[in-house]
Structures are given as structure tokens and as C-alpha cells.
N, C-alpha and C positions, 0 to 999 in steps of 0.2 A: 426853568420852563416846566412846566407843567403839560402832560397828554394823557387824554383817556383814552383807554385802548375800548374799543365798541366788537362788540360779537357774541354769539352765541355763552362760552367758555369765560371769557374772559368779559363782561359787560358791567361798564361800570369801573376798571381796574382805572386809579390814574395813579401814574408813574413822575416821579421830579428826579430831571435828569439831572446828575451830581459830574458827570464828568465826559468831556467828548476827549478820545483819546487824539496826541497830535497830528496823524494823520487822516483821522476824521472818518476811522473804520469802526471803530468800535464804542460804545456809549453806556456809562454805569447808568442806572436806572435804582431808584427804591418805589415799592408800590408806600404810597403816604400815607395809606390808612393800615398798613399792614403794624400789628405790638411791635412785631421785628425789622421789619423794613431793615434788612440786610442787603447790602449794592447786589443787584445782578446786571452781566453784563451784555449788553444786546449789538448790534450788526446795527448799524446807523443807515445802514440801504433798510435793511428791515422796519425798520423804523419810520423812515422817508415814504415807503412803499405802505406802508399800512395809512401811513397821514392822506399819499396821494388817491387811494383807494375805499377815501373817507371810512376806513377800518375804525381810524382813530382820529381825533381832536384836537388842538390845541389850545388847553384854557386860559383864559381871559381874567377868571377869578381863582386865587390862592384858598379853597373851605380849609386848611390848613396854619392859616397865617394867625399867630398870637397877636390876640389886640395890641395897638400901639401904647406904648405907654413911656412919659418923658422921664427921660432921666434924674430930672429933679423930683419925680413921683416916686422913686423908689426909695424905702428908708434906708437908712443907712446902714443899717444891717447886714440888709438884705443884698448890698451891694458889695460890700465887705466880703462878703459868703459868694456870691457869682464872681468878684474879682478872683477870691483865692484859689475857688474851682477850676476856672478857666484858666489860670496861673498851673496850674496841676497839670491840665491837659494839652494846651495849646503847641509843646514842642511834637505832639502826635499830627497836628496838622500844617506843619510846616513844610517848606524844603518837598525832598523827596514822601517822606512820610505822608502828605496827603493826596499822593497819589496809591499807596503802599498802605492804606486805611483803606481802601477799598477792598481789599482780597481777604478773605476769612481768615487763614491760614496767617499771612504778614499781622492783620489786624491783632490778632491773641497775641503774636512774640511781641509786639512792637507795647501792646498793655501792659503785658509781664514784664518788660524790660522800666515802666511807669514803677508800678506797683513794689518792684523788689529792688 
């Protein structure tokens, strides 16, 4: 889900929510145009309240989303090289771990423990 936050300060920010926590208090958020788009994490009433208070948005369109492209349009290469990548990182997003990719601090041990 995609939401643009609208106001003064922030006009124009849209945020793609990555995660609602299970009791549906709190909500990882990345801004999508951000180099870094590192998860912050926001108040899901905060959130609610800014949408009911037409503060904010919810859009309809991804300006975000990588053109479609079939499977059988990638060369073989190239696929080879995103399989083996993905193969590298994928136990970071499992399980526990992608919930624990969200927080700065976990994120860097949980790479270094990739890495070394």
C-alpha cells in the first residue's frame, strides 16, 4: 500500500508500508523516493488519522513499480546473476529475520553475520 502524506512539511512524501505490526499498533513505513528509504516506524492510529483527516492519501498508482518484464525476456545471464544474488540474501528475509530487517541495528548484525 502506498500513502502520500499531504501538508505543509511533508507534501508530497509517499511512504510504502512494509509491515503492520500483529497487533496492528504499529506500521514500518519507507518513504519510496527516499536513496535510503530505511523502515521508519509510525502509530497506525497516526496513520488512520492523518488518512481520515484527508492529511494523507491512498494511491491507486505504484510511480515506483519496475516495468513488467517476462521471464522468458530475461537472458540467461542475467538470471543466473539475480538467481545467485537472491540465493545470497533470501535467508535475511525469512522466518524471524524479516521482521528483524526492519530495525537498523538488527539489520547490520543480521548482514554481518551474511557477509562473514
Amino acid at each position: 500500500m502506498l500513502i502520500e502524506v499531504l501538508g505543509d512539511s511533508t507534501d508530497g512524501v509517499v511512504l510504502r508500508v512494509l509491515h503492520v505490526d500483529p497487533t496492528g499498533t504499529d506500521v514500518a513505513v519507507i518513504d519510496v523516493d527516499s536513496p535510503v528509504a530505511n523502515p521508519v516506524w509510525h502509530k497506525a492510529s497516526d496513520l488512520l488519522q492523518s488518512l481520515s483527516t484527508n492529511e494523507a492519501r491512498v494511491l491507486e498508482k505504484d510511480h515506483m513499480l519496475p516495468p513488467l518484464i517476462l521471464e522468458d525476456e530475461i537472458p540467461k545471464k542475467a538470471k543466473r546473476f539475480r538467481d545467485s544474488a537472491w540465493e545470497s540474501i533470501k535467508p535475511l528475509f525469512e522466518g524471524q529475520n524479516r521482521i528483524l530487517m526492519l530495525f537498523p541495528h538488527e539489520r547490520g548484525r543480521l548482514i554481518l553475520q551474511r557477509v562473514t
